[in-house]
N, C-alpha and C positions, 0 to 999 in steps of 0.2 A: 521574459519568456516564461520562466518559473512561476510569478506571479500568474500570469495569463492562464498558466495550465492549472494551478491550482485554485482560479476562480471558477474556472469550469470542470474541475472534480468535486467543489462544492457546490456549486448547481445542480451537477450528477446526483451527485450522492441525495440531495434534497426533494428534487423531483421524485425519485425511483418511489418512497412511498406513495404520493400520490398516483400515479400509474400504476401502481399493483392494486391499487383500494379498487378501482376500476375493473379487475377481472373475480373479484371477493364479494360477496354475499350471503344471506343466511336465507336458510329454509327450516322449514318446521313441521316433521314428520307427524302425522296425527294419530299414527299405527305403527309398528314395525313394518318395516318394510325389508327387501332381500335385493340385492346386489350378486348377480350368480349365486355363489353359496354362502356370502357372509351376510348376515341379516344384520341389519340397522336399527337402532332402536327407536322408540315412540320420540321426538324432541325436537330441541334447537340443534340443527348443524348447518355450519359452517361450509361456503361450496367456493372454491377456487378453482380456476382454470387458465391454460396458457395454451397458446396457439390461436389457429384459425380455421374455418371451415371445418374440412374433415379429416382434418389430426389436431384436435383438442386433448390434453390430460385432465379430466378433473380430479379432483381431489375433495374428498368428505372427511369435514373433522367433527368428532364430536368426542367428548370424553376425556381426552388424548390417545382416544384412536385414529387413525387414518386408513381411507380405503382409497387406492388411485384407479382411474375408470379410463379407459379412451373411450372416446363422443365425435358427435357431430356438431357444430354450433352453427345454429338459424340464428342470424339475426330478427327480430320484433318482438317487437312493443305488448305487457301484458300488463293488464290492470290492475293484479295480486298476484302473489308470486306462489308457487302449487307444483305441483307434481304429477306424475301420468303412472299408471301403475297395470301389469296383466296378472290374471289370476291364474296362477302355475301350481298345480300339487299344494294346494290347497296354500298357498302364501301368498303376497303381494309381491310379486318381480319387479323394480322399479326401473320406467322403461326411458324419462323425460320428466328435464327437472325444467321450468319456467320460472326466470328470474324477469327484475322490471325490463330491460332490453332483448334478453337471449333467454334461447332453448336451450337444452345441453341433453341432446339426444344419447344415450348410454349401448356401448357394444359389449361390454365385457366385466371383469374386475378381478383385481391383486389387492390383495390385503396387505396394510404394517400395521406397525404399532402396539398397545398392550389393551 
């Protein structure tokens, strides 16, 4: 029984990476861009999310800064992966991130990090 259990915490444990690679992706800001009040800067970041539908957390890494968002997630299919943006007080509000499968429609944002 010990054995048994510990073939399949090692299965667990192996899998989990690949499942999380699944919800992780990069995007590539070509401007600064703003998130409510913390602006993003021009680059490669990093975009993680968990959940479904409409309670998604995303999560922007860049730097070793982190900003966490709650979103909407559409599923479909996009040809390149890009971003949606409104012109607020003279900034880019980032409204919609498009990754190769999913949208990641954005409501809000809380900042960590340094």
């Amino acid at each position: 029984m010990k054995r048994l259990l510990g073939y399949a915490l090692m299965l667990a444990l192996t899998a989990a990476p690949a499942l999380a690679a699944k919800n992780s992706q990069s995007v590539s800001f070509a401007s600064p861009v703003k998130v409510g009040i913390t602006e993003i800067p021009a680059g490669d970041c990093k975009v993680t999310w968990n959940g479904t539908g409409d309670n998604v957390q995303v999560t922007l890494a860049q730097k070793g800064k982190t900003l966490t968002i709650p979103a909407k997630l559409v599923a479909e299919k996009h040809n390149h992966k890009g971003y949606i943006v409104s012109r607020e007080s003279g900034s880019d509000q980032l409204q919609t991130i498009q990754l190769s499968d999913v949208s990641l429609q954005l409501e809000g944002a809380t900042a960590s990090g340094r």
